[in-house]
PDB file of N, H, CA, C and O in Angstrom:
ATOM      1  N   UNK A   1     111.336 143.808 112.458  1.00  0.00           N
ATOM      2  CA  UNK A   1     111.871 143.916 111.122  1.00  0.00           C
ATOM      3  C   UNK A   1     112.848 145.082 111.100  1.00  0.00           C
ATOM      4  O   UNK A   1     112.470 146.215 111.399  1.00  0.00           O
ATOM      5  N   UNK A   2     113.930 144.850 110.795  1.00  0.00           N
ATOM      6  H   UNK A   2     114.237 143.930 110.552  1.00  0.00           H
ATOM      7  CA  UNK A   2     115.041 145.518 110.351  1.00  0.00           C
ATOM      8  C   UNK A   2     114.939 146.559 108.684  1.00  0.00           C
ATOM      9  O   UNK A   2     114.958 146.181 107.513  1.00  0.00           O
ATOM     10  N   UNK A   3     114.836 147.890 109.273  1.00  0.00           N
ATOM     11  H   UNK A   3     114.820 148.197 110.224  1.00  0.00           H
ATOM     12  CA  UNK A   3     114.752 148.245 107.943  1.00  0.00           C
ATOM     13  C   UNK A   3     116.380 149.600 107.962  1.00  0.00           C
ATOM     14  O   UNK A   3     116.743 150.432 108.794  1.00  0.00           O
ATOM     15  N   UNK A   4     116.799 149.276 106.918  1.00  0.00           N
ATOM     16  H   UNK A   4     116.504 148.601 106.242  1.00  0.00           H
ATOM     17  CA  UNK A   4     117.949 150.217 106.468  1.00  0.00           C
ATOM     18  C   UNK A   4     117.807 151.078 105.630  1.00  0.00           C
ATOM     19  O   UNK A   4     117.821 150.924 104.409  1.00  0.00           O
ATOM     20  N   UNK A   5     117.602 152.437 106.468  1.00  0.00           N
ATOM     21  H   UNK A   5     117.591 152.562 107.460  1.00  0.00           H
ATOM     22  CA  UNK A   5     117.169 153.560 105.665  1.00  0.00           C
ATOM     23  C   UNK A   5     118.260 154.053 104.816  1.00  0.00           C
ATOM     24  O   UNK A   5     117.800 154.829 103.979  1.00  0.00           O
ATOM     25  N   UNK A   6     119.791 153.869 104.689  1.00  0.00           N
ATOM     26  H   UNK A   6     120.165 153.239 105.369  1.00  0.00           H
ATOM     27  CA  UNK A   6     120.376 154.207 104.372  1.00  0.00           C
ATOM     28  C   UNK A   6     120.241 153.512 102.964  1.00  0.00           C
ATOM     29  O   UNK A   6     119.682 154.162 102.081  1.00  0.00           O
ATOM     30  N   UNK A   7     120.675 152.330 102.697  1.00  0.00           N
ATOM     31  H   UNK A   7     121.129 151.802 103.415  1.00  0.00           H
ATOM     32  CA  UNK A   7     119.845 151.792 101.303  1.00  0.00           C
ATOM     33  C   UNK A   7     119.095 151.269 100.527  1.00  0.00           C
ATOM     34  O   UNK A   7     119.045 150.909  99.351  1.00  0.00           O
ATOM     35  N   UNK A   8     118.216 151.310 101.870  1.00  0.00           N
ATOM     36  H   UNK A   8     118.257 151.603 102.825  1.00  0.00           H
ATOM     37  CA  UNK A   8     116.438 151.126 101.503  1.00  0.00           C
ATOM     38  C   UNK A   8     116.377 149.679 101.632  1.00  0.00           C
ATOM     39  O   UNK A   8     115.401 149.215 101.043  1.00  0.00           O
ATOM     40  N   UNK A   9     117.172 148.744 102.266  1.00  0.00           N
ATOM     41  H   UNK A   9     117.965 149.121 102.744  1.00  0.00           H
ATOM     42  CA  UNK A   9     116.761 147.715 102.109  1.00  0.00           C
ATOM     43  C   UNK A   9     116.911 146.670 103.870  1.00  0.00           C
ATOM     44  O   UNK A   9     117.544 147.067 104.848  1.00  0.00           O
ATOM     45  N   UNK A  10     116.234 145.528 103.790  1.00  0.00           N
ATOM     46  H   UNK A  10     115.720 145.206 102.995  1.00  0.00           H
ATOM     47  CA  UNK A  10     115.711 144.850 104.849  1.00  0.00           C
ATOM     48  C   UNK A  10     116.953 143.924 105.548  1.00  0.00           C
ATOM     49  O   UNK A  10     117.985 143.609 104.955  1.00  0.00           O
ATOM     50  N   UNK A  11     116.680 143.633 106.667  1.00  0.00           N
ATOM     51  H   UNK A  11     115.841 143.888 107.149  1.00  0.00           H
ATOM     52  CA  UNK A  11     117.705 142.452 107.204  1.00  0.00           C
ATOM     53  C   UNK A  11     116.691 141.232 107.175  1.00  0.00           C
ATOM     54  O   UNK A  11     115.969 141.048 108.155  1.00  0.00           O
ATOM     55  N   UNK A  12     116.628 140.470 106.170  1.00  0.00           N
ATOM     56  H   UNK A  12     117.214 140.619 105.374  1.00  0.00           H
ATOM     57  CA  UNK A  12     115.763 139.749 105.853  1.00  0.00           C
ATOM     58  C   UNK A  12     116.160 137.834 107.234  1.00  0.00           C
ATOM     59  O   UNK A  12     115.610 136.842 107.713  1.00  0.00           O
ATOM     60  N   UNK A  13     117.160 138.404 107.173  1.00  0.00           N
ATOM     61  H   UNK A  13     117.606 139.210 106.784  1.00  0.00           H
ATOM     62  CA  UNK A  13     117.494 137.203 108.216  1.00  0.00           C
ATOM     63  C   UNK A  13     117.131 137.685 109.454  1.00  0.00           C
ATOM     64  O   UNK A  13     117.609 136.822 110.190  1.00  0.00           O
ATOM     65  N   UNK A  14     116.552 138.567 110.231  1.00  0.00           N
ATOM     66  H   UNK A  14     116.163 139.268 109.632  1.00  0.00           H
ATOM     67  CA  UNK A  14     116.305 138.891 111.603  1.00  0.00           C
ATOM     68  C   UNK A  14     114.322 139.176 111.123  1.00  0.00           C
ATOM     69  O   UNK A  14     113.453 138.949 111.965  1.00  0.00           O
ATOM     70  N   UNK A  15     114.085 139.516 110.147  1.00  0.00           N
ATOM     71  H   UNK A  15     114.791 139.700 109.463  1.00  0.00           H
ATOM     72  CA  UNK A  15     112.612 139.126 110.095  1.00  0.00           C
ATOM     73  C   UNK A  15     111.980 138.126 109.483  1.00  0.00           C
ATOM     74  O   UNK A  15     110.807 138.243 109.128  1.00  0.00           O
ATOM     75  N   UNK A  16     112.923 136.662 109.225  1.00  0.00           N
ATOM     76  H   UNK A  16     113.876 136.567 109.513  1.00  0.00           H
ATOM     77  CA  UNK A  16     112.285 135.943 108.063  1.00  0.00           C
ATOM     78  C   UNK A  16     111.966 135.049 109.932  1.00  0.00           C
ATOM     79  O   UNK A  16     110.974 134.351 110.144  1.00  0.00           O
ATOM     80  N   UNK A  17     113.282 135.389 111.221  1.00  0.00           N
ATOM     81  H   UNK A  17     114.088 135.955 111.049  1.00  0.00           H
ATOM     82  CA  UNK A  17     113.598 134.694 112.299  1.00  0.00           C
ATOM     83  C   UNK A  17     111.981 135.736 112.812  1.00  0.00           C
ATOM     84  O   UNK A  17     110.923 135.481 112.236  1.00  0.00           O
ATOM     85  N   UNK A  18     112.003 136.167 113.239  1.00  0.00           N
ATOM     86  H   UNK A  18     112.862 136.374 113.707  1.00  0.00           H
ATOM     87  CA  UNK A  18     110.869 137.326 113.793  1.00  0.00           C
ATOM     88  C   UNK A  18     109.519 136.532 113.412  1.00  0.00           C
ATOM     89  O   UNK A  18     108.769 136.308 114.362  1.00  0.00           O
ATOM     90  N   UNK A  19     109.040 135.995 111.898  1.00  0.00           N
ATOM     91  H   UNK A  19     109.650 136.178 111.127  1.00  0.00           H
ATOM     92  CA  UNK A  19     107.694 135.539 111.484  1.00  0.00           C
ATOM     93  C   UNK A  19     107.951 134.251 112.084  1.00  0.00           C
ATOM     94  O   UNK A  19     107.258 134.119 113.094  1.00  0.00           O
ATOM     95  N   UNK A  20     108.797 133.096 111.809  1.00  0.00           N
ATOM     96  H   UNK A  20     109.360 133.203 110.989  1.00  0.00           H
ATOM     97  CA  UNK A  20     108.858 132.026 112.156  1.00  0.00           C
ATOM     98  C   UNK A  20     109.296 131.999 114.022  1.00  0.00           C
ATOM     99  O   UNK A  20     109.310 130.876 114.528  1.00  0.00           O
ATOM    100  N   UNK A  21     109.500 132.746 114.592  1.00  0.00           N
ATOM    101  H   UNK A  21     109.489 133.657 114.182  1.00  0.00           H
ATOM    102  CA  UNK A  21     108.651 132.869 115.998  1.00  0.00           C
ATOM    103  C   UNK A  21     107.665 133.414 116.382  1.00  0.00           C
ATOM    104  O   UNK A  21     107.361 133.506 117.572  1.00  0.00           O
ATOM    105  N   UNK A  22     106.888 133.944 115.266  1.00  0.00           N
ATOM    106  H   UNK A  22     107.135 133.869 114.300  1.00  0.00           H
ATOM    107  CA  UNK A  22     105.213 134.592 115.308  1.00  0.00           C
ATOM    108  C   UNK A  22     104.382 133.174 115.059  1.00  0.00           C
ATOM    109  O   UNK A  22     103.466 132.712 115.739  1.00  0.00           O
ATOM    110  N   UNK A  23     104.921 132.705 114.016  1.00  0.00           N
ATOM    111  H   UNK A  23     105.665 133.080 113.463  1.00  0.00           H
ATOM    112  CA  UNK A  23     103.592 131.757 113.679  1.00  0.00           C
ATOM    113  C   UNK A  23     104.001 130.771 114.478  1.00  0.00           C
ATOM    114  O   UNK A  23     103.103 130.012 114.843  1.00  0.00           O
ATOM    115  N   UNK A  24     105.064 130.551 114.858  1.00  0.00           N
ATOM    116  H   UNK A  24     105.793 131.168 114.562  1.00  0.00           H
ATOM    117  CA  UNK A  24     105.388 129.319 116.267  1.00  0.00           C
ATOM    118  C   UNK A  24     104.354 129.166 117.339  1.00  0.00           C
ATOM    119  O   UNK A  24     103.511 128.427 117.847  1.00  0.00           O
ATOM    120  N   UNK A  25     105.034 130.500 117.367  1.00  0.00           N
ATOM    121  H   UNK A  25     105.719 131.101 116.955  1.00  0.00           H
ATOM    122  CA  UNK A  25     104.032 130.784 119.063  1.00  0.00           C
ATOM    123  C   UNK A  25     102.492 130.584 119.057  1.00  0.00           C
ATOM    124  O   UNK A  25     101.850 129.987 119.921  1.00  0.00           O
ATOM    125  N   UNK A  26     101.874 131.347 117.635  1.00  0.00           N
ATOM    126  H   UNK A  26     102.395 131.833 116.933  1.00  0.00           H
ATOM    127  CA  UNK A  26     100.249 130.887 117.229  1.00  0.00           C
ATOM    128  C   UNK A  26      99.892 129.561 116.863  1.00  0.00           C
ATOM    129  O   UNK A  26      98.741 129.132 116.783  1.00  0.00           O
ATOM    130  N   UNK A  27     101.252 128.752 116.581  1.00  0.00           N
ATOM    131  H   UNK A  27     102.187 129.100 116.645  1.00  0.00           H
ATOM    132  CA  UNK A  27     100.444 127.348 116.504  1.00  0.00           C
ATOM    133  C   UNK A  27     100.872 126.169 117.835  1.00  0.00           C
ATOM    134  O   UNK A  27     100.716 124.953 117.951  1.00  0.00           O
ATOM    135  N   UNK A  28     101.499 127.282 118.751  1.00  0.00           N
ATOM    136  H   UNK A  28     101.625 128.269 118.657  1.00  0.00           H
ATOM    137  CA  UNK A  28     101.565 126.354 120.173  1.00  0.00           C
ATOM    138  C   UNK A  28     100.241 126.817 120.741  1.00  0.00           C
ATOM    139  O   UNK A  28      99.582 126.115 121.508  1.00  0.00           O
ATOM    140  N   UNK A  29      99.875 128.022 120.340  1.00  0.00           N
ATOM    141  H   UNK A  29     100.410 128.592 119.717  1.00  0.00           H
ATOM    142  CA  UNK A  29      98.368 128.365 120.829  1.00  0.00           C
ATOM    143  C   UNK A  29      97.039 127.898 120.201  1.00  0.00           C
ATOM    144  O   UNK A  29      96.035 127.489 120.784  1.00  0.00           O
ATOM    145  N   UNK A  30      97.207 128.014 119.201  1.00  0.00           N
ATOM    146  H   UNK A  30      98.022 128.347 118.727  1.00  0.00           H
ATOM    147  CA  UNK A  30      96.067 127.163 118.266  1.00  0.00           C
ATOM    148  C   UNK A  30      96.330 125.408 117.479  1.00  0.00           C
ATOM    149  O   UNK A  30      96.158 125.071 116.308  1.00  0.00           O
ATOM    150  N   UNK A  31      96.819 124.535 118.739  1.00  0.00           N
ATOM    151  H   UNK A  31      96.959 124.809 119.691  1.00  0.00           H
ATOM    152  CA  UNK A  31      97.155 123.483 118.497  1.00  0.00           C
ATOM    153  C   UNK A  31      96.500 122.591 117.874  1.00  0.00           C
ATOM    154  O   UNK A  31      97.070 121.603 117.412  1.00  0.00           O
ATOM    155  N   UNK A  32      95.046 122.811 117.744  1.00  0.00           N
ATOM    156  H   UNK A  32      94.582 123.614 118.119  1.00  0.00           H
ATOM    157  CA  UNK A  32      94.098 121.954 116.508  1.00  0.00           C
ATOM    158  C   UNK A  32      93.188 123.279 116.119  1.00  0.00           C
ATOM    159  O   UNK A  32      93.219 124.479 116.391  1.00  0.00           O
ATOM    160  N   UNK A  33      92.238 122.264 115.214  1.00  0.00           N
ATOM    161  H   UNK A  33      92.212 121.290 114.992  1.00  0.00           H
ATOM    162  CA  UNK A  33      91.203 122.561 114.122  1.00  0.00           C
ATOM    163  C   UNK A  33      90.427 122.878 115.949  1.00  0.00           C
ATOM    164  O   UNK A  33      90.728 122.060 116.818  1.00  0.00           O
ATOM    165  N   UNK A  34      89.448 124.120 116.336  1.00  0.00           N
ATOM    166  H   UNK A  34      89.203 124.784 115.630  1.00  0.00           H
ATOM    167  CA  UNK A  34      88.682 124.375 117.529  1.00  0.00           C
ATOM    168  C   UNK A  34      89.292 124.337 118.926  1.00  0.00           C
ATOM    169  O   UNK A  34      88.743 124.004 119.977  1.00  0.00           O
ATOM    170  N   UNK A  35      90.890 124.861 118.661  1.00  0.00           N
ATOM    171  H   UNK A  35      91.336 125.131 117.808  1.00  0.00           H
ATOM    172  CA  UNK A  35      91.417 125.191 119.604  1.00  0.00           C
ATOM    173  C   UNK A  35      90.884 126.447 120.491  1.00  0.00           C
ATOM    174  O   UNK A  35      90.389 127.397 119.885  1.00  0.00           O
ATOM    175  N   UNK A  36      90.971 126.475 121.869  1.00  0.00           N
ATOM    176  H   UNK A  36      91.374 125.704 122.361  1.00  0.00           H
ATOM    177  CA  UNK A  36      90.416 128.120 121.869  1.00  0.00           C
ATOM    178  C   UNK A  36      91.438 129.108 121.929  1.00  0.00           C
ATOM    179  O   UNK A  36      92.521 128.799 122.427  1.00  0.00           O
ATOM    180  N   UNK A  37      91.241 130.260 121.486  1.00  0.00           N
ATOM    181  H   UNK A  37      90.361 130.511 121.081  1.00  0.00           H
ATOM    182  CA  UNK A  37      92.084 131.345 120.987  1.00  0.00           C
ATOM    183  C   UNK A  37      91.695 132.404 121.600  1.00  0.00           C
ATOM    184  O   UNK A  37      90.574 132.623 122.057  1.00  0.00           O
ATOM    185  N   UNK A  38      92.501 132.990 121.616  1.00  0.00           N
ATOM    186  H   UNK A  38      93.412 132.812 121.245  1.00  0.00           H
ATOM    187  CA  UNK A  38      91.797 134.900 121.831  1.00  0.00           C
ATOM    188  C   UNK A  38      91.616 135.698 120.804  1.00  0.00           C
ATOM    189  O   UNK A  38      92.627 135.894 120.130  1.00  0.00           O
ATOM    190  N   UNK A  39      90.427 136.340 120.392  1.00  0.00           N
ATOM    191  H   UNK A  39      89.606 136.181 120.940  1.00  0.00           H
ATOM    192  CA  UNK A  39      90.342 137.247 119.063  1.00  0.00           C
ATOM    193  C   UNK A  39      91.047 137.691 118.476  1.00  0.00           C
ATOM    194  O   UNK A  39      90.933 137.533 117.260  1.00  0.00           O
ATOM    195  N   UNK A  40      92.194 138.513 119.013  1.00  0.00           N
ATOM    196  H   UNK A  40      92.287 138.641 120.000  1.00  0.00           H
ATOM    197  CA  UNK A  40      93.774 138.676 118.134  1.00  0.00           C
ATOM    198  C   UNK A  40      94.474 137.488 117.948  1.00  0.00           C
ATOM    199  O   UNK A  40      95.211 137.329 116.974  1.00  0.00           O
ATOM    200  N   UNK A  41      94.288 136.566 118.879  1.00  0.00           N
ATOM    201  H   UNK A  41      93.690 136.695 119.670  1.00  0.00           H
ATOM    202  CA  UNK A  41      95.222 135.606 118.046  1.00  0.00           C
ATOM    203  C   UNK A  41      94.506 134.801 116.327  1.00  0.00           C
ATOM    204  O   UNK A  41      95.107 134.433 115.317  1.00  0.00           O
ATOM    205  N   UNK A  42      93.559 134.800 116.551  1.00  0.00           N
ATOM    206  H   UNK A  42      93.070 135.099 117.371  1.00  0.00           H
ATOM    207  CA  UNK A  42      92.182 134.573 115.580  1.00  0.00           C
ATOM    208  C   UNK A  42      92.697 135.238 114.418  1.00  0.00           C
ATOM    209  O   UNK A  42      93.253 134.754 113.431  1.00  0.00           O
ATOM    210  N   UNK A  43      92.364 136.669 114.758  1.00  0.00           N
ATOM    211  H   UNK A  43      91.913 137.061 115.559  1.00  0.00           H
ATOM    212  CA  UNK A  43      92.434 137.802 114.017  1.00  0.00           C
ATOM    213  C   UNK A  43      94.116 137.420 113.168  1.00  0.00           C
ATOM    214  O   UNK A  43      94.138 137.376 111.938  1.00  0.00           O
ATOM    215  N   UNK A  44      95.270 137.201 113.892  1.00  0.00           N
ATOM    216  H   UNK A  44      95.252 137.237 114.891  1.00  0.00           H
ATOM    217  CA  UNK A  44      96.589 137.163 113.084  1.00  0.00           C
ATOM    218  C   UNK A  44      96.503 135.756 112.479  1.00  0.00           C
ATOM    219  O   UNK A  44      97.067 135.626 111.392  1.00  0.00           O
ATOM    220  N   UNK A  45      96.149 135.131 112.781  1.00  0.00           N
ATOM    221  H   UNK A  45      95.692 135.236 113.664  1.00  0.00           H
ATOM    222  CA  UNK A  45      95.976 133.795 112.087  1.00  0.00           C
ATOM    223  C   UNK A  45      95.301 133.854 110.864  1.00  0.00           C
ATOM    224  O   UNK A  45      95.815 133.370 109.856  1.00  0.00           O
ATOM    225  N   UNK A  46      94.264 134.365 110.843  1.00  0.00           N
ATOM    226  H   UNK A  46      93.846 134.758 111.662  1.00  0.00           H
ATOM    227  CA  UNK A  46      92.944 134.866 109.585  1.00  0.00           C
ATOM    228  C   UNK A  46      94.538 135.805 108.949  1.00  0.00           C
ATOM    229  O   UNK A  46      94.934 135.084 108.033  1.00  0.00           O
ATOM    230  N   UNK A  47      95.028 136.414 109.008  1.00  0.00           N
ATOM    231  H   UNK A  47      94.706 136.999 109.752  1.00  0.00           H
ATOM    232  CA  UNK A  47      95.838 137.729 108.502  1.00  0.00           C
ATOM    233  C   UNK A  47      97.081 136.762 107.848  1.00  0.00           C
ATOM    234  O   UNK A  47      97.399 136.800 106.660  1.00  0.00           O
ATOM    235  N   UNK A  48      97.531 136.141 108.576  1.00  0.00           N
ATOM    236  H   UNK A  48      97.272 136.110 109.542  1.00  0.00           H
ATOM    237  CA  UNK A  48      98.780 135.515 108.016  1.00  0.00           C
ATOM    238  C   UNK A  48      97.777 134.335 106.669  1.00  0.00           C
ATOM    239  O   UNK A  48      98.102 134.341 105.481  1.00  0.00           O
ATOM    240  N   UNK A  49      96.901 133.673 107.078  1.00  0.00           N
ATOM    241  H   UNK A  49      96.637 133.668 108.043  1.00  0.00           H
ATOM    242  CA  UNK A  49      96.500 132.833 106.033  1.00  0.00           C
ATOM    243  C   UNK A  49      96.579 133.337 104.682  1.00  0.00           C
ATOM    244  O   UNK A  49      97.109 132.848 103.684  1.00  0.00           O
ATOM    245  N   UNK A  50      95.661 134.893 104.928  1.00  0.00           N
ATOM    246  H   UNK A  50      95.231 135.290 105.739  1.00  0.00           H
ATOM    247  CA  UNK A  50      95.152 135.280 103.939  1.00  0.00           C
ATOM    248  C   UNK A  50      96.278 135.728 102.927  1.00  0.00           C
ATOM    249  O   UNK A  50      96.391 135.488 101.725  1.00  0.00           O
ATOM    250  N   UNK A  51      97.296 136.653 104.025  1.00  0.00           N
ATOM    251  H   UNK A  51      97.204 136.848 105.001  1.00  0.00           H
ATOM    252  CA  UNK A  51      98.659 136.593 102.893  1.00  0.00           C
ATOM    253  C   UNK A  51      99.686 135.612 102.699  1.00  0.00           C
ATOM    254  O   UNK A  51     100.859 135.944 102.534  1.00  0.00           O
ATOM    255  N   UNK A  52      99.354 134.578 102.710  1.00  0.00           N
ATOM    256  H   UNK A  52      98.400 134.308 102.845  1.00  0.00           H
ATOM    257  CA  UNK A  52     100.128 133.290 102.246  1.00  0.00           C
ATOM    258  C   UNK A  52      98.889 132.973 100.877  1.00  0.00           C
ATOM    259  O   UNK A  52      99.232 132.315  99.894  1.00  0.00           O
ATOM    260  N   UNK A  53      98.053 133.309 100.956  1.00  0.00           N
ATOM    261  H   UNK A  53      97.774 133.844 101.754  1.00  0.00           H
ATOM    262  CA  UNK A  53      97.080 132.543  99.869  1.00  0.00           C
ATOM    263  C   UNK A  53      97.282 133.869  98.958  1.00  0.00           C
ATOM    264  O   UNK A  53      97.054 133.638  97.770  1.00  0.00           O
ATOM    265  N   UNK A  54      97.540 134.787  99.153  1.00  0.00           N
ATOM    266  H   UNK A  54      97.725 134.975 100.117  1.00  0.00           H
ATOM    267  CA  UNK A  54      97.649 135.991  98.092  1.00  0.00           C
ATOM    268  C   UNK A  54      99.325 135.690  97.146  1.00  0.00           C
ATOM    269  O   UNK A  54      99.700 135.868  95.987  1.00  0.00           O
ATOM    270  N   UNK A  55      99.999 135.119  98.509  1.00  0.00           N
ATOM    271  H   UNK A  55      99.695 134.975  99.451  1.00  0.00           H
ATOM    272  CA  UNK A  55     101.436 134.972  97.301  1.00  0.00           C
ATOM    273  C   UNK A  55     101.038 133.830  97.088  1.00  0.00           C
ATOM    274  O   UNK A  55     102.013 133.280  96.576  1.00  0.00           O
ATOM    275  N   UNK A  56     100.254 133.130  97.147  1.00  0.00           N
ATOM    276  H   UNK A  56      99.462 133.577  97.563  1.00  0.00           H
ATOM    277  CA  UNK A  56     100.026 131.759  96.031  1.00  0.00           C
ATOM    278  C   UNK A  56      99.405 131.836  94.992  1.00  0.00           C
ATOM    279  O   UNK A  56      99.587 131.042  94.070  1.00  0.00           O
ATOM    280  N   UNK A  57      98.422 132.960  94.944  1.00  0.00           N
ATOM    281  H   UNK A  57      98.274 133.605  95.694  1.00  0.00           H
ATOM    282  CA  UNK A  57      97.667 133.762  93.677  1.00  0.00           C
ATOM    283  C   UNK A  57      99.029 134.241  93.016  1.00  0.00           C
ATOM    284  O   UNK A  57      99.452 133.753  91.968  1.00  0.00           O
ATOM    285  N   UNK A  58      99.692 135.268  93.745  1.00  0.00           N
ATOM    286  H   UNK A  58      99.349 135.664  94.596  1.00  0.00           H
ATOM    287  CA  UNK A  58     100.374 136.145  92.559  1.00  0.00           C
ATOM    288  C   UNK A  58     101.395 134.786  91.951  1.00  0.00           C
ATOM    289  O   UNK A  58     101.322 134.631  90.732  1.00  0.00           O
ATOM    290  N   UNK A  59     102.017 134.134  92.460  1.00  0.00           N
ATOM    291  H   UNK A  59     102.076 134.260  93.450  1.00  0.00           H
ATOM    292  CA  UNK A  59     103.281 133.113  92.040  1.00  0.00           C
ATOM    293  C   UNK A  59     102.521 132.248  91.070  1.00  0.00           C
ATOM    294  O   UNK A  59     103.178 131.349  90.546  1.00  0.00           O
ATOM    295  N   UNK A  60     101.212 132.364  90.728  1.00  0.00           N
ATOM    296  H   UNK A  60     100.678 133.094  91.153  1.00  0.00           H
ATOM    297  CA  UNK A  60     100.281 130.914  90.193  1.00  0.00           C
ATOM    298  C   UNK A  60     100.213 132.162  88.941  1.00  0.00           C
ATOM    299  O   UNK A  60     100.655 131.864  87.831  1.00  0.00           O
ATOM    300  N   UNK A  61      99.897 132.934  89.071  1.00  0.00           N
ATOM    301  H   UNK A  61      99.538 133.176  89.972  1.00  0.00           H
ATOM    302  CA  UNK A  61      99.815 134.027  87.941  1.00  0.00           C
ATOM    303  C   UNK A  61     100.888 134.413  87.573  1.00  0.00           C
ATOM    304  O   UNK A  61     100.826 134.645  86.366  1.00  0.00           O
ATOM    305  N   UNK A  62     102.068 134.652  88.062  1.00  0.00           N
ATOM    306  H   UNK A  62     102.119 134.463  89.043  1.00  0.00           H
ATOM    307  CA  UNK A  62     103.307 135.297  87.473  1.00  0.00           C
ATOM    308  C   UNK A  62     103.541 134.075  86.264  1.00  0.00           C
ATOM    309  O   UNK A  62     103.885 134.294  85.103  1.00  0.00           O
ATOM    310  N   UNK A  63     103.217 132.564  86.958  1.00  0.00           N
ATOM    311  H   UNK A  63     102.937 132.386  87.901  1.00  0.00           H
ATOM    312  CA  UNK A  63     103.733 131.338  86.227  1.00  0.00           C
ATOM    313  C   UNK A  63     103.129 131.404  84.915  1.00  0.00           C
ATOM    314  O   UNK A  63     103.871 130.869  84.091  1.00  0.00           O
ATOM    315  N   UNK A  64     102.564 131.644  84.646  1.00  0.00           N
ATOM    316  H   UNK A  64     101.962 132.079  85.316  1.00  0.00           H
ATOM    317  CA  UNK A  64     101.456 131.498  84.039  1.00  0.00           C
ATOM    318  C   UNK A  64     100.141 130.819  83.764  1.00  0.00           C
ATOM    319  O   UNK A  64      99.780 130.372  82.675  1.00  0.00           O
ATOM    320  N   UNK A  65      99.430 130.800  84.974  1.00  0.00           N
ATOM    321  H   UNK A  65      99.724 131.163  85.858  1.00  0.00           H
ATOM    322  CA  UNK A  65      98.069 129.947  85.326  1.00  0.00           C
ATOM    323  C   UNK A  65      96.983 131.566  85.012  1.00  0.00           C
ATOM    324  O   UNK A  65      97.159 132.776  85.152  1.00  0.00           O
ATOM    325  N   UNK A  66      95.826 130.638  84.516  1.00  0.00           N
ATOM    326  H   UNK A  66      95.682 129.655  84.402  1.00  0.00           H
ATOM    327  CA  UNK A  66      94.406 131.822  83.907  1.00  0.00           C
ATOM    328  C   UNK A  66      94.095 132.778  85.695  1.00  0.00           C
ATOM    329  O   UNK A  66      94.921 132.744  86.606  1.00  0.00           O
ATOM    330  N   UNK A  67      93.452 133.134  85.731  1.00  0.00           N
ATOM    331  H   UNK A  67      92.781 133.161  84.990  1.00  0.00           H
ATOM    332  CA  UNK A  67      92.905 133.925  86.830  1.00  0.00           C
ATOM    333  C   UNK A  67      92.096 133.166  87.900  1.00  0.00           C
ATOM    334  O   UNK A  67      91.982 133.286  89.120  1.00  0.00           O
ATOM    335  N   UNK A  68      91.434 132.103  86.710  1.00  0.00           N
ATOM    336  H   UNK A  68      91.527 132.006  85.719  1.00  0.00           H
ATOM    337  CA  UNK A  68      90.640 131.309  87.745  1.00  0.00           C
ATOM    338  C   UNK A  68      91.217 129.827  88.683  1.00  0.00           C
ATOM    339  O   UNK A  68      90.845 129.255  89.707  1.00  0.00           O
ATOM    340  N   UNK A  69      92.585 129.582  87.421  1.00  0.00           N
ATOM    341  H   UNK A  69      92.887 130.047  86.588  1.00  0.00           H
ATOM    342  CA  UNK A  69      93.277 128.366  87.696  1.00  0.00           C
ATOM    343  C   UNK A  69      93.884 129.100  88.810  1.00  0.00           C
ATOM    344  O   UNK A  69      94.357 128.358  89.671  1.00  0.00           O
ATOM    345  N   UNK A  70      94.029 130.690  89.082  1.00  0.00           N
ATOM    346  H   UNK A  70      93.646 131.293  88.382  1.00  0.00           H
ATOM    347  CA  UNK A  70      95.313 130.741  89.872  1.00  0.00           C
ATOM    348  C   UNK A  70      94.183 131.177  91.337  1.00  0.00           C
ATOM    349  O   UNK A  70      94.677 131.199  92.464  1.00  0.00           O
ATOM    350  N   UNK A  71      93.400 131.343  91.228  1.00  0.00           N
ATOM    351  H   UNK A  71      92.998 131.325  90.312  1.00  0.00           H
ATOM    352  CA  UNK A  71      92.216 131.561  92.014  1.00  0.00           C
ATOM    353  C   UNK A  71      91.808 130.710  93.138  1.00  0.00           C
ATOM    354  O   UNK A  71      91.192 131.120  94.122  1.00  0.00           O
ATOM    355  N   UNK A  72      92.274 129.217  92.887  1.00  0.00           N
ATOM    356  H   UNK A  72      92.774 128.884  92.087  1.00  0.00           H
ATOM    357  CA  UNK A  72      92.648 128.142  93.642  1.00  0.00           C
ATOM    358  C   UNK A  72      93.195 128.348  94.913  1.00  0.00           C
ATOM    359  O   UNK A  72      92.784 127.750  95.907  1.00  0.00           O
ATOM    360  N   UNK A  73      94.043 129.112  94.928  1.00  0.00           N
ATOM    361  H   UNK A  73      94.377 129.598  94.120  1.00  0.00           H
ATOM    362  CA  UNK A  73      94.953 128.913  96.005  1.00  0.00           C
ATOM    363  C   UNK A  73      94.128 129.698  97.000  1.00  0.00           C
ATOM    364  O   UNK A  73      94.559 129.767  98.150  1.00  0.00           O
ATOM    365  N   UNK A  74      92.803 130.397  96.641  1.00  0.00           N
ATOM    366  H   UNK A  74      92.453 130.341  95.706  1.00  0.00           H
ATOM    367  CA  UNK A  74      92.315 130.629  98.313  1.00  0.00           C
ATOM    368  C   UNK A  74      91.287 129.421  98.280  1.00  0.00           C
ATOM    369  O   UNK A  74      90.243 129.631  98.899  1.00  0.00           O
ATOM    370  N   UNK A  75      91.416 128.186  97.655  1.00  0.00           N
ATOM    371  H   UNK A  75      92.264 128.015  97.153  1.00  0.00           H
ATOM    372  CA  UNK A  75      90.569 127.202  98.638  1.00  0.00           C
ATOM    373  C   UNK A  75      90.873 126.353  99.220  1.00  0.00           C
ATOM    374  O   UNK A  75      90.049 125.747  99.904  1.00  0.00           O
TER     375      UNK A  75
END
C-alpha cells in the first residue's frame, strides 16, 4: 500500500491491485469448502471475511437498516 505523506492520501490503484493478488493467491490455496491450509493462511482468510462482513454491517446501517436487520451480514 502506497501511502503519501505529503497529502495524506493513498494510491488506491496499486493497493486495491495488492488485495486482489492477496485474496487470489488464498483462493488458489484454499480451492474448496476443507481445503488444507496453513494456519496463516486460515488465519488471513478468517481476517479478510470478517472485514468484508463489517463493511456490510456499516453500508446496511449507513442505508438505513435497524441494527439487527443490518446484523445479517455476519451470517
Amino acid at each position: 500500500m502506497l501511502y503519501d505523506m505529503q497529502d495524506g492520501t493513498l494510491d488506491w490503484d496499486d493497493t486495491i491491485e495488492e488485495r486482489l493478488e492477496e485474496v487470489d493467491d488464498l483462493l488458489k490455496r484454499a480451492y474448496c469448502v476443507g481445503a488444507l491450509v496453513t494456519w496463516d493462511d486460515l488465519k488471513r482468510i478468517r481476517e479478510i471475511r470478517d472485514e468484508r462482513n463489517m463493511i456490510r454491517y456499516c453500508k446496511a446501517v449507513e442505508s438505513g437498516c435497524s441494527e439487527r436487520e443490518a446484523g445479517y451480514a455476519f451470517m
